[in-house]
N, C-alpha and C positions, 0 to 999 in steps of 0.2 A: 504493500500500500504506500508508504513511502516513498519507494521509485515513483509508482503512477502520479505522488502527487508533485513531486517533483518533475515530471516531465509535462505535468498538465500546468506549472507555475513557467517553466519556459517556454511553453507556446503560448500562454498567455502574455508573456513580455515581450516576443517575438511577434503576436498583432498589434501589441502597441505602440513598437517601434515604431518613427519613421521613417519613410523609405525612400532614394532615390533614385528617380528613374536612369536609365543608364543613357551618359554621352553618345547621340546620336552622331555619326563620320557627317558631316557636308563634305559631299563631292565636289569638285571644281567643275566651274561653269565650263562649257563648253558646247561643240558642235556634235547632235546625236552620232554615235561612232566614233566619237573622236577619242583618240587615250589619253590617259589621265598624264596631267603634265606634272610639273614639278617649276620650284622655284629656284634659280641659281644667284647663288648670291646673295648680298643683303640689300642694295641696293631697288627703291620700290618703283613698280611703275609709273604710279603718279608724278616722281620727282622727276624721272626723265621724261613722261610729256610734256611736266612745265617749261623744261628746258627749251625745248622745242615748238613752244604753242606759236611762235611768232617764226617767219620764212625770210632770210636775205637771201632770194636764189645764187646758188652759182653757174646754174646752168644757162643756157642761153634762150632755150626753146624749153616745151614741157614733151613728159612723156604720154602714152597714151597705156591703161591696163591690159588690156588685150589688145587683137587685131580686129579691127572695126571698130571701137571706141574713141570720145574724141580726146585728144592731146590735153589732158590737164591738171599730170602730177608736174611739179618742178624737182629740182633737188637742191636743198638748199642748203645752206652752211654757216658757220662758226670757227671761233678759231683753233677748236678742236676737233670740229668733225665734221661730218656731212650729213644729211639725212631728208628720209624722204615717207611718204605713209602712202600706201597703195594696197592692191589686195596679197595675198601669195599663190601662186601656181606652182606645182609639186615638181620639182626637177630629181626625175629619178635616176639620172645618165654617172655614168661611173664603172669603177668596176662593180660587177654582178653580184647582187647577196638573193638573200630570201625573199624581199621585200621589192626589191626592184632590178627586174630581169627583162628579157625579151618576152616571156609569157605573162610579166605583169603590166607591162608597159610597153603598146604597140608603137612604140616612140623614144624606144629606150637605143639609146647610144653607149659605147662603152667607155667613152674617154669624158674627160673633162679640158676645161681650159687651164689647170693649174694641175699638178702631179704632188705626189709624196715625197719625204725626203731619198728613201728607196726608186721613185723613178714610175711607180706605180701611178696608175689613177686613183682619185679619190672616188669612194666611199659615199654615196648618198643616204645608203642603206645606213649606216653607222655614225656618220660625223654631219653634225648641225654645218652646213656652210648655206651661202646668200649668194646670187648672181646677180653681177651687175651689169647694163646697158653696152654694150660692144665701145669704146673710144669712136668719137662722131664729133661732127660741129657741135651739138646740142651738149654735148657734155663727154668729156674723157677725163677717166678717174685717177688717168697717171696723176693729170696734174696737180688733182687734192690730195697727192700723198696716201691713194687708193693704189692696192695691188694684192697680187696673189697671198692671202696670208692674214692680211689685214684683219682686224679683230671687229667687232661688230654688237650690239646691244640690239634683240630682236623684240620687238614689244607688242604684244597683243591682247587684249582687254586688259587683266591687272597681272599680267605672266611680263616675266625678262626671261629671256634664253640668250646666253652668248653663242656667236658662231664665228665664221673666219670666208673672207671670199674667197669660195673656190671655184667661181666656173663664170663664163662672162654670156652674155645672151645679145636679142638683137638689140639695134641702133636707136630703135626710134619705141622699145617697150619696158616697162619695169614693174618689180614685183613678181620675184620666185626665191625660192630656196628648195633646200634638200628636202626629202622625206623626214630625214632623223629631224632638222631642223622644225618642220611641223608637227611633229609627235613631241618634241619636246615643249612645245606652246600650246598644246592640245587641240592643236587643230587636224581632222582628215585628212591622211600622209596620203591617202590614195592618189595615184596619179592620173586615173581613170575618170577624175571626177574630186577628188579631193579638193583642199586647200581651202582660203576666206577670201570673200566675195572684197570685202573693203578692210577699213580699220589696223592693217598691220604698219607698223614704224619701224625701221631700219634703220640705224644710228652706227654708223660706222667712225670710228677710232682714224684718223688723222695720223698717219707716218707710224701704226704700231702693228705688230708680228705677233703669228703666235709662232713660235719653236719647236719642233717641225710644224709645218700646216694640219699633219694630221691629227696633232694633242690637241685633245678638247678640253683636257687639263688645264692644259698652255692658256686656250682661248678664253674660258670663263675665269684665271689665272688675272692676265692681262685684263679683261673684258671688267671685271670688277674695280680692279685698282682704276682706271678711267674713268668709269663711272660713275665711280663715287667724286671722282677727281671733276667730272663732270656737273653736276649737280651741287658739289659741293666746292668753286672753282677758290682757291687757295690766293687769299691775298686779294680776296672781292674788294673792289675799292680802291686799288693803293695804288691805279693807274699803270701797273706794271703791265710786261707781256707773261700772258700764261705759262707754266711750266711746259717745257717740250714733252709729249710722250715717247715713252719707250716702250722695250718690247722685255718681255720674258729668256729666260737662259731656257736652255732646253729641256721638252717636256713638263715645264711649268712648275719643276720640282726646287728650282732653283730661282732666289729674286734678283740675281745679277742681270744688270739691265747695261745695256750695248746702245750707243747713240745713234742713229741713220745718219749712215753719210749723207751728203749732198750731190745733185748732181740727176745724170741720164737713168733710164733703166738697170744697165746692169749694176750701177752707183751701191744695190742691194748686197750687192757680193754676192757669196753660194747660194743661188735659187733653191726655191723650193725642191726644185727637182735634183739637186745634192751636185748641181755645175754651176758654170757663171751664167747668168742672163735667163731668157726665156727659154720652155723648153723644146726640142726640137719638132719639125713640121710633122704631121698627124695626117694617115691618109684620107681622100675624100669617104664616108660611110654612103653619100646617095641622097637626094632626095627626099623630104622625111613628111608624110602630110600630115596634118593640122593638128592637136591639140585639144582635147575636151576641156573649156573651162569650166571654172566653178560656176558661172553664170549659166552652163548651156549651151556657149560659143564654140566658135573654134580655137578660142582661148589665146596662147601664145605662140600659136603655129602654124600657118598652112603649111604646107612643104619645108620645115624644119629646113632644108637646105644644106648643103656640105658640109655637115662638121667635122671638116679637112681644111684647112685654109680659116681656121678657125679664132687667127688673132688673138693676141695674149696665150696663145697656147701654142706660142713659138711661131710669130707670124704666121698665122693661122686665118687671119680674116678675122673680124668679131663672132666667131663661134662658128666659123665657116661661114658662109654668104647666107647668114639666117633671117637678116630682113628682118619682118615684123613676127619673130620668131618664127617662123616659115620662114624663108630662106636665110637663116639663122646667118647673122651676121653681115655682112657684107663683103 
């Protein structure tokens, strides 16, 4: 009897406890299908739209989101970087993974405009990188101290993802990245139909590297210290010139930072591609037709075009003669 009444005195104090319902997860916002993103960094979205809410073009002309749309992103700039807000369309081209192959993407190329420090192509499947605009009257990224490597702040609703440009598109379109790069912002990495209609920001780093191109380490490494350097510009006020950025030591494991010469292209030293200068010519693949945009369209492609003569990818053409992505480059 005593046990019983002992067990009927702890389930009586056990309903009169109070109880707490259990921490519900919020999922992150996103596009149905889309995978779940992650945040890099500490640096918040917010601070870096504020950066950017106001535009001193440096381009000369605007671009257009797709092919058929009318011209009216600019890219504009600061004295740390450049940046522009467009939609993103999935650039699945690179060496071949699971994710992006010729069976997944009838528009899948194998090469890029920038290579590994092995010599390899990049990775879409695996490394967040950003394309940019083919060099054109309208805008050439040499000259903002844009190139293969370059680090990048990707921003999409309240997500930052760091990336690094590794692959250049046509003359006269903007707004792509890799697959990893839209999985990593949670947006639809599909290339079939994937990617965000508008609302993405591009905020590329001004003369900085990541160590090799392929460390994503390197990039969010770099991508942060900027950022922050960005947002929080050191000596606000005091009428100076901004600090210069630098780049990362290799693999991002290292904070010794290396100054950019001055000067031409090869000014870089050992390219990405572990020589001097850009990397060598790339043969023509063919003719490539259109592109499923995110809208429905033909996106950023009719006939993709040569990506041989592909510019930045060792005189190559801007991404071969890909035009308004269709004839990809010029």
């Amino acid at each position: 009897m005593r046990v019983q009444s002992l067990t009927l005195a702890v389930a009586g104090l056990a309903l009169l406890a109070p109880t707490t319902p259990p921490t519900a997860v919020r999922p992150s916002a996103g596009a149905p299908g889309a995978p779940a993103s992650r945040q890099e960094g500490s640096v918040r979205a917010a601070d870096l739209l504020s950066r950017v809410r106001d535009c001193a073009p440096v381009s000369r002309g605007r671009y257009r989101a797709d092919e058929g749309a009318a011209a009216t992103i600019p890219v504009c700039g600061t004295d740390e970087a450049v940046f522009w807000t467009a939609d993103m369309d999935i650039d699945c081209d690179g060496r071949p993974g699971p994710h992006c192959n010729s069976g997944t993407d009838p528009l899948f190329s194998g090469t890029t405009a920038f290579q590994q420090s092995d010599g390899r192509y990049l990775s879409a499947d695996s490394l967040p990188y950003i394309v940019v605009p083919g060099a054109s009257d309208v805008w050439d990224h040499r000259d903002h101290g844009v190139r293969g490597g370059s680090v990048a702040a990707v921003v999409y609703r309240d997500r930052v993802a760091y990336a690094v440009v590794g692959d250049t598109g046509p003359r006269e379109i903007i707004g792509e990245a890799s697959y990893a790069a839209a999985e990593a912002l949670g947006i639809r990495p599909d290339p079939r139909g994937g990617g965000a209609p508008s609302g993405v920001t591009y905020i590329v780093f001004k003369n900085s590297r990541a160590t090799p191109i392929e460390s994503h380490a390197s990039a969010v490494a770099v991508g942060e210290r900027l950022a922050r350097q960005f947002v929080e510009p050191a000596d606000a006020g005091a009428g100076g010139s901004p600090p210069a950025t630098e780049w990362d030591g290799e693999d991002g494991g290292d904070d010794t930072t290396a100054v950019r010469p001055s000067g031409g292209e090869d000014d870089w030293g050992p390219d990405v591609t572990g020589g001097l200068g850009t990397p060598p010519e790339r043969n023509a693949s063919g003719p490539r037709p259109g592109r499923e945009s995110v809208t429905g369209g033909t996106g950023k492609g009719q006939e993709r075009g040569e990506k041989g003569q592909r510019g930045e990818k060792g005189q190559r053409g801007e991404k071969g003669q890909r035009g308004e992505k269709g004839q990809r480059g010029e």
